[in-house]
N, C-alpha and C positions, 0 to 999 in steps of 0.2 A: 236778257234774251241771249240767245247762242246763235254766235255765227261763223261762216265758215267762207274764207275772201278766195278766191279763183284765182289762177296766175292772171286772169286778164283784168281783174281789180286793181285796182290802185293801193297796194300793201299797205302806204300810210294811213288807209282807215282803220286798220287795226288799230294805232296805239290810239286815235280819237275813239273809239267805240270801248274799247278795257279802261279809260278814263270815264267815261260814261256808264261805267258799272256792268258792261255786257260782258259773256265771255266769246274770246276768238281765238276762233286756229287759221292758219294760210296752208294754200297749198304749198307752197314755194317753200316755205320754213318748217312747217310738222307734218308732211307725207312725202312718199317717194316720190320722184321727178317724171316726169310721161304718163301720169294717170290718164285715163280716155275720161270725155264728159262724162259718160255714162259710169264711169267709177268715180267719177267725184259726187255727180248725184246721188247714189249711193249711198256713199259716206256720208254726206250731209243727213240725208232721212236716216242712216242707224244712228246716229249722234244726234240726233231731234234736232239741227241747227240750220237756219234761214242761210242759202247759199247767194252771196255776193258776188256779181260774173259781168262785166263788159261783151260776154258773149253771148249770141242771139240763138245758138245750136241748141242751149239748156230748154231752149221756148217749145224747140221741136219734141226734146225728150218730154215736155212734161205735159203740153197739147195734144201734139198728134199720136207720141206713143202712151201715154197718160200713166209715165214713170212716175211712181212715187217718190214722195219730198215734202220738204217741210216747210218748204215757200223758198221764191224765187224773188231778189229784188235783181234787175236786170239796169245795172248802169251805164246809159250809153250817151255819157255826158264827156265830147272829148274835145280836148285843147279847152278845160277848164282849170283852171289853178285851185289848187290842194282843198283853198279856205271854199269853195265855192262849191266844191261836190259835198266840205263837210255839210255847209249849211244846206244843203239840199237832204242830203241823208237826215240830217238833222229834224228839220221839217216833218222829211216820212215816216219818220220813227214816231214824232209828235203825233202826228195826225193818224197813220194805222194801227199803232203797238206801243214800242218804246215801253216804258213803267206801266202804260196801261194793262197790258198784256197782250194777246195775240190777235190777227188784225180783224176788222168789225167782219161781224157776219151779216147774211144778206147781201152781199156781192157776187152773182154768178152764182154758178153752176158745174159739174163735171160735164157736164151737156151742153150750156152756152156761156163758155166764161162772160160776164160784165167787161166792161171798160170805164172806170173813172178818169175824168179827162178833166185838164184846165190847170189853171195856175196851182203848183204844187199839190193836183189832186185833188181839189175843188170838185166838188158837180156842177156847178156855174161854167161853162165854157163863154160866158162872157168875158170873162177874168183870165183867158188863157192866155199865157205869153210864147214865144219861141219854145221855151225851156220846160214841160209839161213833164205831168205824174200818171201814171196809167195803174189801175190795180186790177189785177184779174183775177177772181179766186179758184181754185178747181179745190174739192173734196172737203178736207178741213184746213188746210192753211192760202195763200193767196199768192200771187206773184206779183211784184211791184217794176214796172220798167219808168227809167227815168233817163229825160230826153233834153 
């Protein structure tokens, strides 16, 4: 898979995800500096690559102004240490994509995104913990927020 980490991502998932066989670029390291959301979303959809962002304004671009993109995982897992967002990423990639390929269909709508909710994405919200998986799909690809 191709992805593309936000300055508000946690840079060290790069080199966990290019050891996992994906490819990544960061904004911070291979684009110009002061890109606005709306130019990094952008770039992500001409590069076909899943954008990775601690920031919640990408939600706005891709909801309410229904910018195109190539999926949104929305990491907003904080004061967790490095090993603990890997394994969660980890997780989401298993469970939506990852080698499988791109994530399940049948989730939502451009009209009413779904919400998958629960212990790491589960449909079970028996099983939900603190720490949940949310996946919303709009058009062809989906957006992951993680909590």
């Amino acid at each position: 898979m191709r992805f593309l980490l936000d300055e508000s991502a946690d840079a060290r998932l790069a080199a966990y995800l290019t050891r996992e066989g994906h490819e990544v670029t960061t904004i911070a390291r291979d684009y110009a500096q002061g890109l606005t959301d709306r130019a990094v979303l952008a770039i992500a959809h001409a590069e076909r690559r899943i954008l990775i962002t601690n920031d919640r304004d990408f939600g706005e671009l891709v909801f309410r102004e229904r910018q195109p993109h190539s999926g949104v995982i929305l990491f907003r897992l904080t004061s967790v240490d490095l090993g603990s967002k890997i394994a969660r990423l980890a997780d989401l990639l298993a469970r939506y994509g990852g080698a499988a390929g791109p994530l399940p269909r049948g989730y939502g709508s451009s009209r009413a995104p779904a919400k998958v909710t629960g212990r790491a994405g589960t449909r079970d919200n028996r099983s939900a913990s603190p720490r949940t998986s949310h996946l919303t799909r709009t058009g062809g690809r989906g957006s992951l927020s993680v909590e």
